[in-house]
N, C-alpha and C positions, 0 to 999 in steps of 0.2 A: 424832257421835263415840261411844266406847264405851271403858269403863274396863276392858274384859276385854281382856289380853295370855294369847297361845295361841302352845305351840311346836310346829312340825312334827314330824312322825318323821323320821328319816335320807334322806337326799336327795340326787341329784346335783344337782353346781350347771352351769349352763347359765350361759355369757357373763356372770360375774361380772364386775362393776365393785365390792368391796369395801375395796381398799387406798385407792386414787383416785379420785375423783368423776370419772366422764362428762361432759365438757362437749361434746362433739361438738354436740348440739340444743339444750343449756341450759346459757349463760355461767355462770349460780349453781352449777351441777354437779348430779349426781345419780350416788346411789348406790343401786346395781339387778342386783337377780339372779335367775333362776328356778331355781328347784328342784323335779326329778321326783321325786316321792315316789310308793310303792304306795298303789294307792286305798284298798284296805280298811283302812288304816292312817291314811289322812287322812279319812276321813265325821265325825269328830267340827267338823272348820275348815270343810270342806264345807256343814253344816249349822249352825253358826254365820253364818257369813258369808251364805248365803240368808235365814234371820231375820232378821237387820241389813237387806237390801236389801227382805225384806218389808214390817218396821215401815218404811221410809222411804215407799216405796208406798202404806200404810193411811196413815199421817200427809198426802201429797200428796189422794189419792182424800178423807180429815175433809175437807182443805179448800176441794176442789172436784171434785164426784164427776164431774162432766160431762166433764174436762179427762183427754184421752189420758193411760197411763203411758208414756213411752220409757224402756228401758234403756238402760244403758249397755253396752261388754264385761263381760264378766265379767275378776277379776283371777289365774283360773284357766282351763286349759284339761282336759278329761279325756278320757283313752284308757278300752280294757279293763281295763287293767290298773295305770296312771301315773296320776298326778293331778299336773301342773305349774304350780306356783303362781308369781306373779310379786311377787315384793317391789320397793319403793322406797324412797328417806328425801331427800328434796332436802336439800343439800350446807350452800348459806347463802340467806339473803333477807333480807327485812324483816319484824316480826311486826305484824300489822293492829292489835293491840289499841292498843300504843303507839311504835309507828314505827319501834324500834328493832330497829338491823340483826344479825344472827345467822349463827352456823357450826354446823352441828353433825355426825357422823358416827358408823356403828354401833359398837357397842362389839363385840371380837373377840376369843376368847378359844381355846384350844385344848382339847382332850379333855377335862384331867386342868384344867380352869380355870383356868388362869394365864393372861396375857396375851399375847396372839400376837404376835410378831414380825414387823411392819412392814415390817423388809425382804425379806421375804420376799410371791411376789406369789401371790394366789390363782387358780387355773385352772381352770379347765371339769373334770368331772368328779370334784373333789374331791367329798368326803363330808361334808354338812353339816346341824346342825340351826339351824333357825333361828329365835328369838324375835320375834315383830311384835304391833302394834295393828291390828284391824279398825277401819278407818275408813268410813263412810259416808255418804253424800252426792245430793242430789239437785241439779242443775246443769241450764243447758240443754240440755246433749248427753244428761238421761239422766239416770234413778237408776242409781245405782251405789255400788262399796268400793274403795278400796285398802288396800293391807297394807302397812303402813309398817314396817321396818326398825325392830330394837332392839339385838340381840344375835346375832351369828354366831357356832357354836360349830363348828371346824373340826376333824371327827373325823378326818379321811385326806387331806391334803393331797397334788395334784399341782399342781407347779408346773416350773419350769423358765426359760429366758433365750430373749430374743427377740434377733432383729437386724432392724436394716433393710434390710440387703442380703443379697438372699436370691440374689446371683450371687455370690457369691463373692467373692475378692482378684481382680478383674479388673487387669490391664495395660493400658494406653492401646494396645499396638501390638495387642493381641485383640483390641480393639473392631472391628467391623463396620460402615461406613457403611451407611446404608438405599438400599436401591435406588428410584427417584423413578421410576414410572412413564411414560413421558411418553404423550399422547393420543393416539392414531391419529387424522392426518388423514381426513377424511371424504371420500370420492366421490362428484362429484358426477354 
């Protein structure tokens, strides 16, 4: 772990899950979003976050030099130009220390700091900076980090309304039976 908390620069956000916790893969939830940020603007998190995954690496190698490093992913990916980080914050659990079960969720605020309105849903290509912890860790699958979720600061909101029915007001008498194939008998 590390007690250094690091804000991105301006970013779009990618498949934000921030209003709601994702349960889709995990019943406890998870909140998670990538944000493409300009590289030159992100080498300072970049380079943080490789130091964290080194020291965890020099720490494994003290205690047994002989023993392979694996990595894990990385919790960024980079282009030319983009640098796409990937944040999380699991939703609720239990805390190992003393058993007790927990919620918790990012804090979300707008431009001008006040607190963001909730009903309101966050979407893909908003404009976002975002506050997190570098976490570090060394696990079976790997050294590795994630970037845990602290603070969403939502400079340029897009958002907008969903449906589930993407046909329209259909009528029963529009609907179309499916046509059933039947097999063509075989010659013998």
């Amino acid at each position: 772990m590390t007690d250094k908390v690091l804000t991105t620069p301006k970013g779009k956000a990618i498949f934000p899950h921030l209003i709601e916790a994702d349960t889709m893969f995990q019943t406890e939830g998870l909140f998670h979003v990538k944000l493409e940020c300009p590289k030159a603007e992100s080498e300072n998190i970049i380079s943080v976050i490789k130091n964290g995954i080194a020291q965890e690496v020099k720490k494994q190698h003290d205690v047994n030099p002989n023993k392979a490093i694996t990595h894990a992913p990385l919790p960024y990916e980079e282009t030319d130009e983009t640098v796409t980080f990937k944040f999380k914050l699991k939703a609720s659990g239990v805390r190992k220390s003393d058993g007790k079960a927990f919620t918790q969720a990012p804090n979300i605020i707008n431009a001008d700091l006040t607190a963001f309105d909730k009903q309101n849903q966050i979407w893909g290509d908003s404009i976002l900076k975002i506050t997190f912890e570098p976490i570090f860790w060394n696990m079976p699958i790997g050294i590795g980090s994630t970037l845990r979720l602290k603070t969403v600061q939502v400079l340029e909101l897009v958002t907008g309304t969903s449906t589930n029915n993407t046909l329209g007001d259909l009528k029963v008498e529009q609907m179309i039976e499916p046509k059933i194939k039947q097999p063509t008998p075989e010659i013998c």
